[in-house]
N, C-alpha and C positions, 0 to 999 in steps of 0.2 A: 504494500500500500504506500502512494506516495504520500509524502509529510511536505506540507506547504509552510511558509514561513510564519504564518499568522499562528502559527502551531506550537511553533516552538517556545519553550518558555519550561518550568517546573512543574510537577504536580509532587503534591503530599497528602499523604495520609497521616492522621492522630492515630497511633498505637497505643496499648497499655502502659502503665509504669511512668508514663513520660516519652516515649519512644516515639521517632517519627521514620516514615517509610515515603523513600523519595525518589521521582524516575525523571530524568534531565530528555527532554525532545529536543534534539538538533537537525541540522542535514546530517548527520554520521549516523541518526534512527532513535532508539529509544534504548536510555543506560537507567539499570536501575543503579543506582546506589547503597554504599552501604549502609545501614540503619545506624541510627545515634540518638541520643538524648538531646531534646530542644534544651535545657539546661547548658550542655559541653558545648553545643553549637552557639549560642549565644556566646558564652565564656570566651571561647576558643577567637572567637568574631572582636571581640572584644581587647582584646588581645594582639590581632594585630598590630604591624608596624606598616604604616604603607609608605612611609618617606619615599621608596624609589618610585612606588606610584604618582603621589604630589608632585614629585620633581616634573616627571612627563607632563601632569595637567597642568603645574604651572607654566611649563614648556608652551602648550597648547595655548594658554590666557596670552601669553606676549607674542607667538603667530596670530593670534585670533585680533588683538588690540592693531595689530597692524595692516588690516584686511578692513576699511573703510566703506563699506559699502550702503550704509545706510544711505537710502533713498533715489540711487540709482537704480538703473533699466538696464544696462551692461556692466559686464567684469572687462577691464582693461586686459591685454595680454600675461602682463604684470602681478596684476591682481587674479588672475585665475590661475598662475602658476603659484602662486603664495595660498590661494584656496586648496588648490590641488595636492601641497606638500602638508597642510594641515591635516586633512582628508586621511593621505596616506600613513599621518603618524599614528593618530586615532586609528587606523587599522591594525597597526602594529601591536597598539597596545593592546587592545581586545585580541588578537592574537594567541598574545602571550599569557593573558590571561586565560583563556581557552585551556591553554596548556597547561599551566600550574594550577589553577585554579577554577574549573570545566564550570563553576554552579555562577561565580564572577561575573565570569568574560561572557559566558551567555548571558544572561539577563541585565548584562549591564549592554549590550549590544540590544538587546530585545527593549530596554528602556527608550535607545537611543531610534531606535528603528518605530514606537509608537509614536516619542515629542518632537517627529519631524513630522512636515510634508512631505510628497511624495516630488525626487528630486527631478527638475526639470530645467537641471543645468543652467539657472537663472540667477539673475545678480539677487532678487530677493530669498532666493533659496540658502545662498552662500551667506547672507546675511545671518540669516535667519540659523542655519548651520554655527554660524563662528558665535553666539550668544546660548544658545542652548544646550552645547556638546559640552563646553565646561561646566558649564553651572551645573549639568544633569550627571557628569564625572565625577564633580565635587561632594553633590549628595550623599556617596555612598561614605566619606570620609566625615562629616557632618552628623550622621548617624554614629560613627565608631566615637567620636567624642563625647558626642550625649550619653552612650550608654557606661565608657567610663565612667561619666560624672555622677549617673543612675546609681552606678554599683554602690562609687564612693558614697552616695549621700544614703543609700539606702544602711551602707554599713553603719556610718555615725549615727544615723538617726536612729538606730534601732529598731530598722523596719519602720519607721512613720515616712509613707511619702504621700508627699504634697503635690497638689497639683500644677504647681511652676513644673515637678520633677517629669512631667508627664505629657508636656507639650506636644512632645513630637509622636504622642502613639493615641493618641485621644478620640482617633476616627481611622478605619480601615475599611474600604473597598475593597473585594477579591470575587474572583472568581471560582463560582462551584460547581462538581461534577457529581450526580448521584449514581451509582449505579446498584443492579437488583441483582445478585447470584446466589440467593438463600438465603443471603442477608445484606441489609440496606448500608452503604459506606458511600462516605462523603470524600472526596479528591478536593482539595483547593489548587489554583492552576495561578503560578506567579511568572508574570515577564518583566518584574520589578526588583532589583535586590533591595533596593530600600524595604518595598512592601514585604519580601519575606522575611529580613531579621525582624522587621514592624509587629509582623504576624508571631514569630516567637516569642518576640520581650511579652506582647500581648500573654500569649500563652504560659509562659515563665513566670511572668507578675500574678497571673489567676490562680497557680498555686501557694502563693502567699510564701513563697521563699525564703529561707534562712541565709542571708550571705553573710557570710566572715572571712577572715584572710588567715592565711596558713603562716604557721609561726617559724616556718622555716624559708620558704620561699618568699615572703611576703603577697602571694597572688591569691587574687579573689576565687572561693569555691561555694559549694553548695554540698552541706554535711549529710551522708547518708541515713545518718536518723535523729532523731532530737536530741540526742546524747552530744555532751558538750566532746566537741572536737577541735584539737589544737592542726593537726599537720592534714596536708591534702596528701590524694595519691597521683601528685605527678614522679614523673620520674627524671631526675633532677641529677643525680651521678652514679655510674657503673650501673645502670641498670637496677637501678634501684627510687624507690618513690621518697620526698620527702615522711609519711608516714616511717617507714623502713629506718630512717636515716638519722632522723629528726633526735629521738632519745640519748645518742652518743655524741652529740655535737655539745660541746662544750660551752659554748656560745650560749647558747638557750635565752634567746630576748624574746620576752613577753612583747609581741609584736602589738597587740591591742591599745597599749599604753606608750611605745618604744616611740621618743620623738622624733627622732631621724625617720621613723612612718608615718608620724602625724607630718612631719613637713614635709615628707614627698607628695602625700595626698595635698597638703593647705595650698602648693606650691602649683601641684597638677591644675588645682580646681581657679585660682590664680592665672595659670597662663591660657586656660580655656577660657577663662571669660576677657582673656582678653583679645585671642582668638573671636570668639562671638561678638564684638566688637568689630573687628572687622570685614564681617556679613558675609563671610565668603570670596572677597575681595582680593586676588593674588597681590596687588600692592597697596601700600597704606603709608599713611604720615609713621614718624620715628617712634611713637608709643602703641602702633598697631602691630598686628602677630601675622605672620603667615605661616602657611603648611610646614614650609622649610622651617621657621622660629620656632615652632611646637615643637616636631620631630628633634630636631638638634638638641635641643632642651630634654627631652622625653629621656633621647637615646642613652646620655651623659648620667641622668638623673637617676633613672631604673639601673646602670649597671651601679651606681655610686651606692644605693639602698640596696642593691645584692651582696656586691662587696661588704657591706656592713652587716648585713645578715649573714654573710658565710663568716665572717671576722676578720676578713682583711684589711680592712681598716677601721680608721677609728671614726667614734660617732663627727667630734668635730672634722674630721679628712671630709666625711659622706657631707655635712651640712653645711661645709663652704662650696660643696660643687651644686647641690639640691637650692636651696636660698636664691627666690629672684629676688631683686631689688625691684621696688615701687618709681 
């Protein structure tokens, strides 16, 4: 059977336990995926680093700023080979996304392929092209901060969140699929990555979650039963989970309390809003943040609060490199 493009995009199914069951539609056909907990995928999403991604989009904002087309009727020679080389970079990177990252690059392509028109090699199409390809790029990076900022404020607050905390999930449109085979099951169908981790934080928040941070890693989990839990089970050296690990570490910082983690979070939450400031804007006046300001900050800041969690350095070493200035 052939698969037309309007087709392509995610489906998911709700399983027990938390489990979701998921089949990616491309031109290559139909891949199931492996199963996972909306919890890990959320986390996991969360978690990323997209600095190398930023760089390209921000790549894309200064080809795009320079591609003038508003309110003309032709692209100069000029200007359609500057269209043209933008076009192909945006290909690139979906691409590559495709590759590393198959659930991405598709539905970040499938986003990109619904907020256009349909291209009719005209100056307002290129127009039209060079304003919504980054802005629609940016989104998915836009989300990964929010939901940082989610974890963080859900963990201080002790589970009290507010509805400032919950701007960005407060309405969701999706598409449903029923089908009848002795028993009635519902398929949601996403060509938005925004909308899919949307749909999970959704689904994540409805079970009224426990997050805390692991007293070895410092990174956000979700404890397997109500029983107080210090260490998570990633796995963190020799094949082994902080849980594993955690009890013979000599170190043993009460992370809950340890200020070197209250300032990488005061810090984080800090350079995001000053980020959010910036509206999504690749450039800004000397007190505004871009992609590249966060990331660089992030990168330094996370390994400096590692370092201090495994005890390579000291708490002052971590909190001259963590510390923004106002």
């Amino acid at each position: 059977m052939e698969i037309h493009e309007h087709e392509f995009g995610l489906y998911l199914t709700l399983e027990e336990d938390g489990y979701i069951k998921r089949t990616l539609i491309s031109e290559s056909g139909a891949e199931d995926l492996p199963s996972t907990r909306i919890q890990d995928e959320v986390i996991l999403f969360s978690e990323l680093n997209f600095k190398p991604y930023t760089m390209v989009v921000d790549t894309l904002q200064e080809m795009a700023d320079q591609i003038d087309l508003e309110g003309k009727d032709e692209m100069t020679t000029e200007e359609k080979e500057k269209f043209d080389s933008f076009i192909s970079l945006v290909d690139n990177l979906l691409i590559e996304l495709e590759k590393e990252q198959p659930i991405h690059g598709l539905l970040l392509r499938t986003t990109l392929h619904d907020s256009l028109p349909i291209n009719d090699d005209s100056a307002e199409y290129a127009y039209l092209a060079t304003k919504i390809i980054p802005e629609q790029l940016r989104a998915i990076v836009d989300y990964n901060f929010f939901l940082n900022s989610l974890f963080i404020n859900m963990y201080i607050k002790n589970l009290i969140i507010e509805d400032t905390d919950l701007y960005f999930i407060s309405t969701l449109k999706i598409q449903q699929e029923l089908t009848f085979k002795g028993t009635l099951t519902t398929r949601y169908f996403f060509r938005s990555l925004v909308d899919y981790y949307v749909f999970l934080t959704m689904q994540f928040l409805n079970t009224k979650p426990t997050v805390t941070r692991c007293e070895c890693c410092g990174r956000f989990f979700v404890p397997k039963t109500n029983k107080a839990t210090k260490y998570c089970d990633r796995i963190v050296k020799n094949n082994l989970t902080c849980k594993q690990i955690a009890p013979s570490l000599k170190h043993k910082k009460i992370v809950s309390d340890d200020k070197v983690v209250e300032a990488y979070d005061r810090n984080k939450r800090k350079m995001y809003r000053r980020y959010e400031r910036n509206d999504g804007k690749v450039y800004m006046p000397k007190k505004g943040l871009t992609y590249d300001d966060f990331y660089d900050w992030n990168d330094i800041a996370t390994e400096a609060r590692d370092k201090y969690l495994n005890g390579t350095i000291s708490a002052e070493e971590a909190l001259k490199i963590i510390e923004v200035n106002d």
